[in-house]
ZAMARGU-4260 file (C-alpha; in steps of 0.2 Angstrom, whole numbers, plus 5000, padded with zeros to 4 digits):
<rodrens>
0) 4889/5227/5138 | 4902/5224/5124 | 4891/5222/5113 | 4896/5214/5097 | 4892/5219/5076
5) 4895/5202/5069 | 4902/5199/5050 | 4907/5184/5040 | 4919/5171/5048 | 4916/5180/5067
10) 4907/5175/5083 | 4897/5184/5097 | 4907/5180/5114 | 4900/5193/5124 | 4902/5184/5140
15) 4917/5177/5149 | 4922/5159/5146 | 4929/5162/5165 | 4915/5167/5175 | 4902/5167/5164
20) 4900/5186/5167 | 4894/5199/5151 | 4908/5210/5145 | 4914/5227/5143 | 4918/5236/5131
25) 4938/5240/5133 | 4946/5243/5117 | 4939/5247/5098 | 4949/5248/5084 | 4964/5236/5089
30) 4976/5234/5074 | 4987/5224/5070 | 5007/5232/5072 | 5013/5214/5070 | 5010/5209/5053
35) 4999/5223/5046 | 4984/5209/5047 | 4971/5222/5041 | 4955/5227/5050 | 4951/5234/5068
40) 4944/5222/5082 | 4937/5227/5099 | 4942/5219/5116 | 4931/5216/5131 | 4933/5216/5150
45) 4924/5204/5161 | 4909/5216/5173 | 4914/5203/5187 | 4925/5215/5196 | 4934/5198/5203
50) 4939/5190/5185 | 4950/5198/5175 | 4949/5192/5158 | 4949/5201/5143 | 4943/5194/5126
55) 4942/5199/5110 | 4922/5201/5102 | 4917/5198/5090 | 4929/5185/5087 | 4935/5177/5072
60) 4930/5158/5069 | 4943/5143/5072 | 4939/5144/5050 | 4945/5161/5049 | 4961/5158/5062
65) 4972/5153/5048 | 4971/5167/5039 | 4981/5177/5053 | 4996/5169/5054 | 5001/5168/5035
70) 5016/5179/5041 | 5018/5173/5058 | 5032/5161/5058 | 5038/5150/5072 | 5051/5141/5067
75) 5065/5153/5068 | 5081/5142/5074 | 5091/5152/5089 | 5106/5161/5086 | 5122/5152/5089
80) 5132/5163/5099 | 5149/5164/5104 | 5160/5160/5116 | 5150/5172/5130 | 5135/5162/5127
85) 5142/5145/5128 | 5149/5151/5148 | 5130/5157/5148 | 5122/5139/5142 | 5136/5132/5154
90) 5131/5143/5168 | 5112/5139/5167 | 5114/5120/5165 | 5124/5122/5182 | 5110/5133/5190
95) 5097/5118/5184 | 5108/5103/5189 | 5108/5112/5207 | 5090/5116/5208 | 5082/5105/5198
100) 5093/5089/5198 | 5097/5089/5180 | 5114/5079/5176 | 5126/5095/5169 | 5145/5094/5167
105) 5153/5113/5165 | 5171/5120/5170 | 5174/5135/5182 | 5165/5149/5172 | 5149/5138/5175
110) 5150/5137/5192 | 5153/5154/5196 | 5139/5158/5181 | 5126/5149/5193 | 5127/5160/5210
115) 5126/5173/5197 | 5111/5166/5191 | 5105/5161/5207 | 5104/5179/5214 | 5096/5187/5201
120) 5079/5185/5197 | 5076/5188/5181 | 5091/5175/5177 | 5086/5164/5187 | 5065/5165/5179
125) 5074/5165/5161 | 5085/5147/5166 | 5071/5139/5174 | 5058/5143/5160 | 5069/5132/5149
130) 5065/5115/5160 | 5047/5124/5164 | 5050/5122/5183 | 5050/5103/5183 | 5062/5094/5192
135) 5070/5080/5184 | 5061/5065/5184 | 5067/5050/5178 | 5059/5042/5165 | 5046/5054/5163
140) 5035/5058/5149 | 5033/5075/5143 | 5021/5083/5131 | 5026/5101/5123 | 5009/5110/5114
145) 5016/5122/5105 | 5033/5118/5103 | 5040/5133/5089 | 5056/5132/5084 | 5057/5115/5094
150) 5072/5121/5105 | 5066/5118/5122 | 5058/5100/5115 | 5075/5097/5110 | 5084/5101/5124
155) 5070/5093/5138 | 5073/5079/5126 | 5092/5079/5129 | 5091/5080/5148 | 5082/5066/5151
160) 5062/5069/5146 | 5053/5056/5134 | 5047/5071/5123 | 5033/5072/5110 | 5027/5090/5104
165) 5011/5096/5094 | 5012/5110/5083 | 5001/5119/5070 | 5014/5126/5061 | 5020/5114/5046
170) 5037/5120/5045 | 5040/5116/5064 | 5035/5100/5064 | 5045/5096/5049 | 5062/5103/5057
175) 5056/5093/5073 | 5054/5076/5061 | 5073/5080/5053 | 5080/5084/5073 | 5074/5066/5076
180) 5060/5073/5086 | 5042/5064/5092 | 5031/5079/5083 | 5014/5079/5077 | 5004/5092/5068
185) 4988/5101/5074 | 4981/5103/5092 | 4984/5092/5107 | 4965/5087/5105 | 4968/5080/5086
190) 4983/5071/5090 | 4970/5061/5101 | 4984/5054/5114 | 4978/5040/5127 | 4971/5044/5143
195) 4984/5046/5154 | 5001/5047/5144 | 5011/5057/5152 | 5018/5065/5166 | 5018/5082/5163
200) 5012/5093/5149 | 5019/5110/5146 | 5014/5124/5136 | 5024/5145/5131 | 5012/5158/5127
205) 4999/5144/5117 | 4982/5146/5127 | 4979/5166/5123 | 4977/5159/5104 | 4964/5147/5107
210) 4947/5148/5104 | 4942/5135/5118 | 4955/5139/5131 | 4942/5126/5142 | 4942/5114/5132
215) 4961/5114/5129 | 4965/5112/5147 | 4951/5096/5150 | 4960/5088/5136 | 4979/5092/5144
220) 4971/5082/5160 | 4961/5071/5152 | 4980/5067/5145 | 4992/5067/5160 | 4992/5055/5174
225) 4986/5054/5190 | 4996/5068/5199 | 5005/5074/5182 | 5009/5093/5180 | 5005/5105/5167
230) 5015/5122/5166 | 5011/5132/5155 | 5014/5153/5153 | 5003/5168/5146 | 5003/5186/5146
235) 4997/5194/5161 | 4984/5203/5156 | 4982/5213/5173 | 5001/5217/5173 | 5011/5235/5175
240) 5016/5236/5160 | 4996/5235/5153 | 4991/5249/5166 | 5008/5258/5158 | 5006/5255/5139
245) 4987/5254/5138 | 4984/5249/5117 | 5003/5251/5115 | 5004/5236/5126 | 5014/5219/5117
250) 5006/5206/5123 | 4988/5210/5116 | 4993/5207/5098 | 4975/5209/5089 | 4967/5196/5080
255) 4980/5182/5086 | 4978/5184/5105 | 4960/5177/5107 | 4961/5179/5127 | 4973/5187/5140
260) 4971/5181/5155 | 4972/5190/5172 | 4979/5178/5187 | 4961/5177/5195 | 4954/5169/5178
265) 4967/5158/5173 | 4965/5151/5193 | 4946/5150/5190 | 4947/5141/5170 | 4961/5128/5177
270) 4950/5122/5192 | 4935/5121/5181 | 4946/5110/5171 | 4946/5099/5186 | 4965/5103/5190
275) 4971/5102/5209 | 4985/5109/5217 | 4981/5125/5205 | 4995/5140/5206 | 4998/5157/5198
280) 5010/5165/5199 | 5020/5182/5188 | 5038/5177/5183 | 5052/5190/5181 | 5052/5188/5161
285) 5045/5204/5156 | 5059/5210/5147 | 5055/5206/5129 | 5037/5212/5132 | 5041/5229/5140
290) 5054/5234/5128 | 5041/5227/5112 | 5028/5241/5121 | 5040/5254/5123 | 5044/5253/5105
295) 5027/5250/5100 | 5020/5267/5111 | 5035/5277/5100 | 5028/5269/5083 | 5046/5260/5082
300) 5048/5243/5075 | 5044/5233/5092 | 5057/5217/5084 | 5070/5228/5086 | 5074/5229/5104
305) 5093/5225/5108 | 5098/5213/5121 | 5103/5227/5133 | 5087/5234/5130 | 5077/5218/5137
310) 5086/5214/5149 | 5087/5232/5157 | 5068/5233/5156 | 5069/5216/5163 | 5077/5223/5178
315) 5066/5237/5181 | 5052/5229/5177 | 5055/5215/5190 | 5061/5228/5202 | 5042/5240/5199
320) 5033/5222/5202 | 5040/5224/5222 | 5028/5240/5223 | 5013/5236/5212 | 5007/5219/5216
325) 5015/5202/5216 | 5006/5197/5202 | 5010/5213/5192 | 5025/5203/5181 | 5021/5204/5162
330) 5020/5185/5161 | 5009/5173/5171 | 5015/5155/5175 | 5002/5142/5178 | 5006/5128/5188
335) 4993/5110/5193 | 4992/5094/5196 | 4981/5083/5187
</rodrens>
């Protein structure tokens, strides 16, 4: 059993919020190679050889939480690019006006940009995690948890989407209020949105922060309406890159990643949840993971990573995924109706 020596601001969670199973013992001493939080924390594994959850214990209070992400900024704005990227943005609002019926006006480079971005995979993961996967629906109203530097609110907003975002961060919310954005600060819960507002709710790499990972996703129902979709993504926490990297691996991130959830768990939490329709599945995004690992397992800095770097690890990565597993990708897409 992962048993757990409890100090001030943590909590004993020695069993499995998924399957309500007792923990393992899988990692001591975690430290933080983000932000040089200091302290060591341990991670369980659930004993139910089904689940595959992994969690930290003992784990720090929602009081303590804040504390962790005095240097963890989300606000960054995206880089502007040249002319390369503007055939790239031109190219990918092709690809989602095809697939996803999006409205998008581009010149030749577009067009030919999206077959390229059709055939590949992990272009073709990268453009639709903009739009989440949703199809265009018109009129619809959108919820982003989480919504960072408020980019893909932004851009939801500008294709069509009736957009509101929650966010913890101050900052974002303030840049989101000056882009003329619907934002509120704190959690979906306190923002206390009528029962049934919207029709989908999506979410990047929240959950694995949250204490009450249940309780998040009863209120993201409670929230959307009769046959609405959440999509959110998480690290996979049964991916290749894990079994590769081991501690090393990025999407860990000890004492801010509260939960990594396998593909079995995540299924098993969403149902419970009351969620229908539930699917999981591994997207071709594990670029920026794999090439953060790599760097963290050479004691580089794991922010450093060039672009050909990510998306050549991208590649490989996707291309590994064909003989581990099909739901080996580093990240996991959740997908259900309401």
């Amino acid at each position: 059993m992962c048993k757990a020596q409890i100090k001030e601001g943590y909590i004993d969670k020695s069993h499995c919020i998924s399957c309500g199973a007792v923990g393992n013992l899988l990692y001591e001493k975690l430290e933080d190679r983000l932000f040089a939080i200091e302290g060591g924390w341990s991670m369980c594994r659930c004993s139910n050889i089904q689940c595959d959850l992994r969690w930290l214990n003992p784990a720090p209070s929602p009081e303590l939480l804040p504390y962790f992400y005095k240097q963890y900024h989300t606000h960054t704005a995206e880089p502007i690019g040249g002319k390369a990227k503007q055939i790239f943005t031109q190219s990918v609002n092709r690809y989602l006006s095809a697939k996803y019926g999006y409205s998008a006006m581009s010149g030749w480079a577009g067009n030919i940009g999206r077959w390229l971005i059709q055939s590949i995979p992990t272009l073709r993961d990268d453009a639709a995690a903009r739009i989440f996967w949703l199809p265009y629906t018109e009129g619809g109203r959108l919820l982003e948890v989480g919504f960072g530097n408020g980019a893909t609110l932004a851009r939801l907003g500008g294709l069509g989407w009736n957009v509101v975002g929650v966010e913890f961060d101050e900052v974002s919310v303030g840049l989101a209020h000056d882009r003329g954005l619907d934002a509120r600060l704190g959690s979906v819960e306190d923002a206390a949105f009528p029962s049934e507002s919207f029709d989908a709710v999506v979410s990047s790499h929240v959950i694995e922060h949250l204490p009450d990972p249940l309780g998040f996703l009863k209120e993201c129902r409670r929230v959307l309406k009769n046959n609405g979709r959440l999509v959110l993504t998480t690290p996979n926490a049964a991916s290749l890159g894990h079994r590769l990297f081991v501690k090393n691996w990025r999407g860990l991130e000890p004492p801010r990643h509260l939960h990594i959830f396998g593909p079995n768990a995540l299924l098993a939490l969403a149902k419970q949840a009351g969620f229908r329709d539930v699917r999981v599945t591994t997207t071709a995004r594990s670029g920026s993971i794999l090439a953060q690992s790599l760097r963290l397992a050479r004691g580089a800095n794991p922010e450093g990573a060039s672009r050909f770097e990510i998306e050549t690890l991208a590649i490989l990565g996707w291309f590994a995924s064909i003989f581990s597993g099909s739901l080996s990708g580093e990240e996991l897409r959740l997908e259900c109706r309401a």
